[in-house]
C-alpha positions in Angstrom: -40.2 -10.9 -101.0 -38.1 -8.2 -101.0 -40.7 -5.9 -100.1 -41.6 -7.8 -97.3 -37.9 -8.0 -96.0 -37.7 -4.2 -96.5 -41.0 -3.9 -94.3 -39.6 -6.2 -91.4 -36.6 -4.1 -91.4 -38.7 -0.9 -91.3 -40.5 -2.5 -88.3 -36.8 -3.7 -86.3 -35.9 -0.6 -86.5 -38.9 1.2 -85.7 -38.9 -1.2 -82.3 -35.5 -0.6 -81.9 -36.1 3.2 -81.6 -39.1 2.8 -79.0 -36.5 0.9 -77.0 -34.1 2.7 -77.2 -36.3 5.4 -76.5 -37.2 3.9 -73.3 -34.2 3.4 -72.3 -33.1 6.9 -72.7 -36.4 8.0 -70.7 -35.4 5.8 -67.8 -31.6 7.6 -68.0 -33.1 10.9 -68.3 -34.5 10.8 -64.8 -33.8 7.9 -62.9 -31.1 8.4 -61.4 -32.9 11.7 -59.4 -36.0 9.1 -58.7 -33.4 7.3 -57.3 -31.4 9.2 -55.7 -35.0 11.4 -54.3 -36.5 8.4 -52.9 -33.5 6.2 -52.4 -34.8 3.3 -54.6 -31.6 2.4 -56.5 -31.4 -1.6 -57.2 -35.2 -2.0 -56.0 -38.0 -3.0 -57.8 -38.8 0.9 -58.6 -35.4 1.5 -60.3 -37.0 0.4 -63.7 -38.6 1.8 -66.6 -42.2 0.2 -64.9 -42.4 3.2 -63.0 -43.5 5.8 -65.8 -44.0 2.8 -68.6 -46.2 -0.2 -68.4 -44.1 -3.4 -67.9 -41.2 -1.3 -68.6 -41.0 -2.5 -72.1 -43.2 0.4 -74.4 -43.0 3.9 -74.7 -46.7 4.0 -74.1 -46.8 6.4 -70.3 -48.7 4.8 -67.3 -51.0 7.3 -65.3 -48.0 8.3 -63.2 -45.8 8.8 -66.2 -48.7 10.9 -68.1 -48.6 13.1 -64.7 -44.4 13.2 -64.7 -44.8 14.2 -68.2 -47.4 17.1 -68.0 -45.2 19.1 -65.3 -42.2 18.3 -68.2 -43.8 19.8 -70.7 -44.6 22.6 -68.4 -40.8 23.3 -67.9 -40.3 21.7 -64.6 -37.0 19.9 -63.7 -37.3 16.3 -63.5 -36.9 16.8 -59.4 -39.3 19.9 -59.3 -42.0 17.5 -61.6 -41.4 14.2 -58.9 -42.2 16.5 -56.0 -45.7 17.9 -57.8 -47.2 14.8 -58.6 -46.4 13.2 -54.7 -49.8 14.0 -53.5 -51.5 13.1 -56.6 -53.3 9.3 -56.7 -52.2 8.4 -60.4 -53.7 5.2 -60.2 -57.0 5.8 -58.2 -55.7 2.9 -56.4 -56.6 5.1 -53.0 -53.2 6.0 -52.2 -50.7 8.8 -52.9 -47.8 8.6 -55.6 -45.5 9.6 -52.8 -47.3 6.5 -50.3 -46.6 3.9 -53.0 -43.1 4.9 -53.8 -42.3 4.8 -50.0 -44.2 1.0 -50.0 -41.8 0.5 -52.9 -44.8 0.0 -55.4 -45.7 1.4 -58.5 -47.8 4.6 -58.3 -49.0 4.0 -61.6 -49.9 0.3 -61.7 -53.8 0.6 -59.7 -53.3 -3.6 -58.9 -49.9 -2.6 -57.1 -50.2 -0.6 -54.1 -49.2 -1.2 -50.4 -51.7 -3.5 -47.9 -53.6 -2.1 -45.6 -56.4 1.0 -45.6 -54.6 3.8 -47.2 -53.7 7.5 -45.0 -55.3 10.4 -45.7 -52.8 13.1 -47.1 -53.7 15.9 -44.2 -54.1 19.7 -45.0 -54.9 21.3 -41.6 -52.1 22.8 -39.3 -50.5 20.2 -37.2 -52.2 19.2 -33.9 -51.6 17.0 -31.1 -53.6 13.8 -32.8 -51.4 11.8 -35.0 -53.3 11.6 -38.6 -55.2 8.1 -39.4 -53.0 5.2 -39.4 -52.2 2.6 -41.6 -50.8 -1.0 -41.1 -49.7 -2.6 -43.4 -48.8 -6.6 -42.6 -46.3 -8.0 -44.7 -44.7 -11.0 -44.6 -41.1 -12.0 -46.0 -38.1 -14.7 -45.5 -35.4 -12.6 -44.8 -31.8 -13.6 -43.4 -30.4 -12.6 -39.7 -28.8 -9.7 -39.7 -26.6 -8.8 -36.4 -25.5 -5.3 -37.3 -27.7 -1.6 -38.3 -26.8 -0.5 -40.6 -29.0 2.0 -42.8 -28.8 1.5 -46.3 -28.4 5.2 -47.0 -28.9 9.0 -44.9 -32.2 10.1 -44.3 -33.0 12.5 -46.9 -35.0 15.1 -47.5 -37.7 15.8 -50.2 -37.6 19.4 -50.4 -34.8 21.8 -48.1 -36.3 22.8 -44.5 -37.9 25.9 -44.8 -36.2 28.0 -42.0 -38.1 30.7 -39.9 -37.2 32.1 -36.7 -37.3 30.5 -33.6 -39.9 31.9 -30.8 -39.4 31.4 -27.2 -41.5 28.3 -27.6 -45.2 27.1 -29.0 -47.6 24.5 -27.9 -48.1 23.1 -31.5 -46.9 19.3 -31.8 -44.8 18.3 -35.0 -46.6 16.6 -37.7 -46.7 13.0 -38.6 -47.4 13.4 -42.2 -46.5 9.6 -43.1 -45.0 6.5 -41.0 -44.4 3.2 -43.2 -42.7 0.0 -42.1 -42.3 -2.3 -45.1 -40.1 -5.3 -45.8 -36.8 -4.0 -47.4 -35.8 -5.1 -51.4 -33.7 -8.0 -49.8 -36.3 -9.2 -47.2 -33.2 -8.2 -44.9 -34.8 -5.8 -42.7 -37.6 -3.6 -42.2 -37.5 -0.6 -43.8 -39.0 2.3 -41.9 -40.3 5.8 -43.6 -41.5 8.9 -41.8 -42.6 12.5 -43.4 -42.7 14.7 -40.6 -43.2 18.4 -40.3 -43.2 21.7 -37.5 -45.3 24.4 -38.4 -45.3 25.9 -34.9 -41.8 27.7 -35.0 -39.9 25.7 -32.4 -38.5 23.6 -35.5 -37.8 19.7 -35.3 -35.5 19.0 -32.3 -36.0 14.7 -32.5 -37.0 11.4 -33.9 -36.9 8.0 -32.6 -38.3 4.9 -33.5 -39.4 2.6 -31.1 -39.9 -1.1 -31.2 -42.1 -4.0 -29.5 -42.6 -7.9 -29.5 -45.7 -9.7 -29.7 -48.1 -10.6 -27.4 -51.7 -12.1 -28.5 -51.1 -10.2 -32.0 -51.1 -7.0 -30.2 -47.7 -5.0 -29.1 -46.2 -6.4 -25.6 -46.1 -3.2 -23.4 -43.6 -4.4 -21.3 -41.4 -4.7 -24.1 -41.2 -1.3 -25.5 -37.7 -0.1 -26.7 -35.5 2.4 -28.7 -33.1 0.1 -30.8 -29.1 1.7 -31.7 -29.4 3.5 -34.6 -33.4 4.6 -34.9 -33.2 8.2 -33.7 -32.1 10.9 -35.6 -31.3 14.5 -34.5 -31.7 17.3 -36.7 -29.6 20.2 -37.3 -30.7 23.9 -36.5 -33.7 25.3 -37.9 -35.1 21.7 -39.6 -39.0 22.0 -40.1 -39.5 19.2 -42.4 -37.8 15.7 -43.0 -38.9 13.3 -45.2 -36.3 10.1 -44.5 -36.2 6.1 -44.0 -33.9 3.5 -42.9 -33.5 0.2 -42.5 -34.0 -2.2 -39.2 -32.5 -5.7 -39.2 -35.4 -8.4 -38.1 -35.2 -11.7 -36.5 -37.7 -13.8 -37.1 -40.6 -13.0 -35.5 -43.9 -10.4 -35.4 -42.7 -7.1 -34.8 -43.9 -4.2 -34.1 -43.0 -0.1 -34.7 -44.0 3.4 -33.6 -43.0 6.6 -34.1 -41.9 10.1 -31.8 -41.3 13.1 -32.6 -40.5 16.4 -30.5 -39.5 19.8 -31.5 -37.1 22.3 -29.1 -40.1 23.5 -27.2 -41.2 20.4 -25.6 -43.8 19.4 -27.8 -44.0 15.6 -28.5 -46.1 13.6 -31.6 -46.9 10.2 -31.5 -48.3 8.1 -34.4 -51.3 6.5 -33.1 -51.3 2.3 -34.0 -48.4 1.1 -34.1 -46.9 -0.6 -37.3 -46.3 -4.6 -37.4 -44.2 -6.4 -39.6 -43.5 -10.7 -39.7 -40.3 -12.3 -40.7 -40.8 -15.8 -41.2 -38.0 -18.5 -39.9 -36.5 -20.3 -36.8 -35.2 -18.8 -34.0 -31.5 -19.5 -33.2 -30.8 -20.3 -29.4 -28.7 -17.7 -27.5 -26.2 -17.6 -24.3 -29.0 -18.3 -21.8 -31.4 -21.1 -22.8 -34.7 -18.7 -22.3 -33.4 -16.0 -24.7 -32.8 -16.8 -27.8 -31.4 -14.9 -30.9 -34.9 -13.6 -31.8 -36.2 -12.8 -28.1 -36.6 -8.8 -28.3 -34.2 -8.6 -25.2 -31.1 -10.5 -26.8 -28.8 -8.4 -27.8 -29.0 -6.7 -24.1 -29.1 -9.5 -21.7 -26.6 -10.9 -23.3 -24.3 -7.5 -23.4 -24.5 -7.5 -19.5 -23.5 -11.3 -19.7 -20.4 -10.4 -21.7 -19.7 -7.8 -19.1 -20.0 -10.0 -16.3 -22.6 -8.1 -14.6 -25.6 -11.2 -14.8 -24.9 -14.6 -14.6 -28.5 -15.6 -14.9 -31.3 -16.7 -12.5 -30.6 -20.7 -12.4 -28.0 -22.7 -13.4 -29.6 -26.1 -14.1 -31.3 -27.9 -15.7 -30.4 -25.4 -18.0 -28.9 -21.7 -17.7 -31.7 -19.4 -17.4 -32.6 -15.5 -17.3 -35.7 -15.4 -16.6 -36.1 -12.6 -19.2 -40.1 -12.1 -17.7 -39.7 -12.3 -14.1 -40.3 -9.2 -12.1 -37.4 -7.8 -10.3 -37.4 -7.7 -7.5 -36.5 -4.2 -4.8 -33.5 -6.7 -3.8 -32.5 -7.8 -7.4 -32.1 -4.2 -8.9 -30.0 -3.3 -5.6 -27.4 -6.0 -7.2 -28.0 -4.4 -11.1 -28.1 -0.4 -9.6 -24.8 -1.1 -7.6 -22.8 -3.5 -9.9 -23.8 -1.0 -13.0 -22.1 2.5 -10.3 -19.1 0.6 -9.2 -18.6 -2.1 -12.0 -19.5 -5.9 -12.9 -17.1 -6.9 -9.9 -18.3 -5.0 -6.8 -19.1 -6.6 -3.9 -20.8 -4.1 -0.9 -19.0 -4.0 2.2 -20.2 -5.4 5.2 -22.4 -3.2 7.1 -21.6 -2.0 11.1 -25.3 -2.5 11.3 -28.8 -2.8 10.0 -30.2 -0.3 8.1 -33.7 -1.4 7.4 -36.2 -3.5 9.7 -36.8 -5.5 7.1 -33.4 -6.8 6.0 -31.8 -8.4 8.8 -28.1 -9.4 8.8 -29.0 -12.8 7.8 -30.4 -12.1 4.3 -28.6 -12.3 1.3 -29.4 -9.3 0.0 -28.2 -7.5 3.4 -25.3 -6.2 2.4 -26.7 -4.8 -0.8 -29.8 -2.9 0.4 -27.8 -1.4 3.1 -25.5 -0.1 0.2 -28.0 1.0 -1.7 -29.4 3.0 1.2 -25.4 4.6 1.9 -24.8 5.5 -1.6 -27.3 7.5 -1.6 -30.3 5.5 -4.4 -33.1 4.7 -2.0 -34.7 6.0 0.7 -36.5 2.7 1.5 -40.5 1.8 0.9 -41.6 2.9 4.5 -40.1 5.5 6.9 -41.5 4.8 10.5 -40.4 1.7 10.5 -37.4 2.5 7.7 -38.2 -0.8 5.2 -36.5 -1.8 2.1 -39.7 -4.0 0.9 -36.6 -6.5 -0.5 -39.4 -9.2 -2.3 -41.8 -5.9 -3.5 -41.7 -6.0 -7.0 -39.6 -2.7 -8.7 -42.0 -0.6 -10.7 -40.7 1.6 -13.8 -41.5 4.4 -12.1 -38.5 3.8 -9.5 -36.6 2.3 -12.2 -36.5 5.7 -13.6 -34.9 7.1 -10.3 -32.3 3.7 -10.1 -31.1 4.1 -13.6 -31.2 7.8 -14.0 -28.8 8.3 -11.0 -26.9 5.6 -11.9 -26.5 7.3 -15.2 -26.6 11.2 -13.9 -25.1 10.1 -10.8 -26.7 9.6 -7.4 -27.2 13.0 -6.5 -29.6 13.8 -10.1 -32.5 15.9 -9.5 -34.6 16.2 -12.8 -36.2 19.3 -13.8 -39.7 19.5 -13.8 -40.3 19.3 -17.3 -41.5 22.4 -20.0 -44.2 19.7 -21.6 -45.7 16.4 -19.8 -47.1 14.8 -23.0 -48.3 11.2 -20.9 -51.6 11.4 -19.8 -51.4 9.2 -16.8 -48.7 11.2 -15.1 -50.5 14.2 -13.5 -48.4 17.6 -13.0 -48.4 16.9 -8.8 -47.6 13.3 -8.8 -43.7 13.3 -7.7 -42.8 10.2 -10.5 -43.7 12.8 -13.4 -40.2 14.9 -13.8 -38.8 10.8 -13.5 -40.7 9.3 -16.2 -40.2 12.0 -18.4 -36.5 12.6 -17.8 -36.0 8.5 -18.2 -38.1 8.9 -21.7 -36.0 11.8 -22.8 -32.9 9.7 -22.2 -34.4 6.7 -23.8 -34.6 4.4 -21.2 -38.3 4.1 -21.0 -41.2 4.5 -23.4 -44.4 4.9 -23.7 -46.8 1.4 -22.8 -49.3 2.2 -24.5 -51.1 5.0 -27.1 -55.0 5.0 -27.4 -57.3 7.8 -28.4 -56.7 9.5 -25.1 -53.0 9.7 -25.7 -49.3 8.2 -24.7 -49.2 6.4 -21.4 -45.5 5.6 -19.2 -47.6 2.9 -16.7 -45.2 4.1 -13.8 -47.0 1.5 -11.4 -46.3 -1.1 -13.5 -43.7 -4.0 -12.6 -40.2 -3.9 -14.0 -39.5 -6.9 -15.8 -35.9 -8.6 -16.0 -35.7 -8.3 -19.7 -36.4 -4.8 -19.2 -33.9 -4.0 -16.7 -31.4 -5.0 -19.2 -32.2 -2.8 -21.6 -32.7 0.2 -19.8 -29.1 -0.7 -17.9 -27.2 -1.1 -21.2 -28.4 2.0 -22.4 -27.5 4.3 -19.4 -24.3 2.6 -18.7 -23.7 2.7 -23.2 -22.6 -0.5 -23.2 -22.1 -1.7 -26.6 -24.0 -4.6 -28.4 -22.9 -7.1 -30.6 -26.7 -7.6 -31.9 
């Protein structure tokens, strides 16, 4: 008997010192996994990373690798950066793919959804590298406020070489990732991005569309506050993520990068995301909490520039309708001289086709004094008042009203949209109103970015592009 006790004892302790001995593993590099991939309190912030259900000293595949560039006399942040690139778990995707999808890199039945993204090892060109698109679903809570969870980091410090007087090589996309966050609060979005041309990372932004048809709504493309990111001097590499509040919903993300020479990157399909739940109504009964538009229509609401587009049985937006030549005179004017103005009355008519008994008199004839349009037709001078505004006038409206109305853009260094040709006279617009992030690209296919300047302006549109030239804060 006492032999046997003495052996159980033996045992005890001999468990207790493999746990204990996992527990001093995870202390002895965790906190730099953590703090190199920003994973604290999520699912990776566990001894399961390097150790089989967290619970055995026995290594994983991804924990054999960590171990190997240990016992070659790496630090623990010089042996996480070899392995990224390695597939520990011949699950098809990269160590540094899982941890970004928050799974393990060393489990092969845990890996992200979706067709996994080559690692590229040419030079950076034009074409975005294959995409992925991962589709996860989650219940997570409203959220009315960005707020990142922590800074973008880097993986490794920008490697710094100097700057030429421009090159025509596009930044990298290395990796783009949208994911549900820990919480099922948010989306969280993660880029690796490079320049290897010499003109160094100037700009990221992030930008967002609804649904339509399970495909992105090109009408409803838009950069939401807080999803750009500027980069100090001399940045040729950034390796970062945040996270995106969701309303319920399908939603759907893409990713642009440009360095100081003009040259833009696109990631090719965009990424989709679903957050289960009910939609909560808003201000105006056509634009609830969860309609992509919300938190802008309902800015200019607070501001008293919109009142709406009917007033029973319900108070309505109209968040699809096109507006209208005579509609944006009202939002152009009202967003130069404030929420209250009201044009003066004219000494006499200014266009052929806006008599004095037209509502929208007074308004096109200010529009043509102050100096924002130049009418539709010269011989006879026509304002076209029911012609339906296309983003490619938007782009003078708003720019002037945000540059003021005498704003000439240049012509620009790089013209990266493939449907605006080098002659047509809406090219320096677009691409001055997509620098400013007012308007984005509709589309990207395998002949590259597209503005659609023809295109109809939509009233949920107008609102965003107004609240962003104007700054006017959000609540949402």
């Amino acid at each position: 008997m006492s032999n046997r006790f003495a052996q159980a004892a033996a045992i005890g302790l001999v468990a207790t010192f493999f746990i204990s001995s996992v527990a001093l593993a995870k202390s002895s590099f965790m906190p730099t996994f953590n703090s190199l991939y920003n994973t604290t309190d999520t699912r990776l912030d566990d001894c399961a990373v390097c150790h089989p259900g967290g619970k055995t000293s026995r290594l994983d595949p991804y924990g054999q690798a960590f171990d190997a560039q240990r016992q070659a006399g790496k630090s623990v942040q010089d042996s996480l950066l070899a392995i990224e690139s390695l597939d520990s778990d011949g699950d098809g995707w990269t160590n540094i793919q899982e941890i970004r999808a928050l799974t393990f890199p060393g489990l092969p039945a845990d890996h992200p959804t979706g067709s996994p993204t080559p690692t590229p090892t040419a030079l950076p060109t034009n074409t975005p590298p294959p995409t992925v698109t991962p589709q996860p679903s989650g219940t997570p809570q409203p959220t009315s406020t960005f707020q990142p969870t922590a800074t973008p980091i880097s993986t490794q410090p920008p490697t710094n070489t100097p700057t030429p007087g421009g090159d025509n090589l596009a930044p990298q996309i290395l990796t783009f990732a949208v994911t549900p966050s820990f919480n099922l609060q948010a989306a969280r979005i993660s880029w690796d991005i490079r320049d290897a041309g010499g003109s160094h990372l100037r700009r990221l932004e992030i930008w967002r569309a609804a649904d339509a048809a399970g495909q992105p709504d090109p009408s409803t493309w838009h950069n939401p506050a807080g999803l750009a990111k500027t980069f100090p001097a001399e940045t040729d590499q950034d390796t970062g993520a945040v996270e995106h509040p969701m309303q319920p919903g399908v939603w759907w993300y893409r990713l642009h990068v440009v360095d100081h020479a003009g040259n833009w990157a696109f990631w090719g399909a965009p990424m989709k995301i679903v957050r289960e739940g009910a939609a909560e109504p808003g201000y105006f009964s056509d634009v609830p909490r969860n309609y992509w538009a919300n938190p802008y229509i309902e800015a200019l609401q607070r501001q008293g520039y919109v009142a709406g587009c009917r007033l029973t049985p319900d108070l309505a937006y109209c968040p699809t309708n096109t507006m209208t030549r005579s509609e944006s005179s009202v939002y152009i004017l009202r967003g130069d001289k404030g929420a209250g103005y009201t044009p003066p009355a004219p000494v006499a008519p200014v266009f052929a086709d806006v008599p004095a008994d037209r509502w929208d008199y007074e308004w096109a004839t200010a529009l043509w004094n102050e100096g924002y349009s130049k009418g539709c037709n010269p011989s006879p001078l026509n304002f076209c008042p029911g012609q339906p505004l296309t983003l490619a006038e938007a782009s003078v409206l708003f720019l002037r009203m945000s540059q003021g109305q005498d704003y000439l853009p240049p012509i620009p260094a790089k013209n990266p949209f493939v449907d605006l040709s080098s002659t047509a006279w809406n090219t320096k617009w677009m691409v001055a109103a997509f620098e400013a992030g007012l308007i984005g690209p509709c589309r990207s296919d395998a002949q590259g970015p597209q503005m659609c300047p023809d295109a109809p302006l939509t009233r949920a549109m107008a609102a965003y592009i107004m609240t962003r030239a104007k700054g006017i804060a959000l609540l949402n």
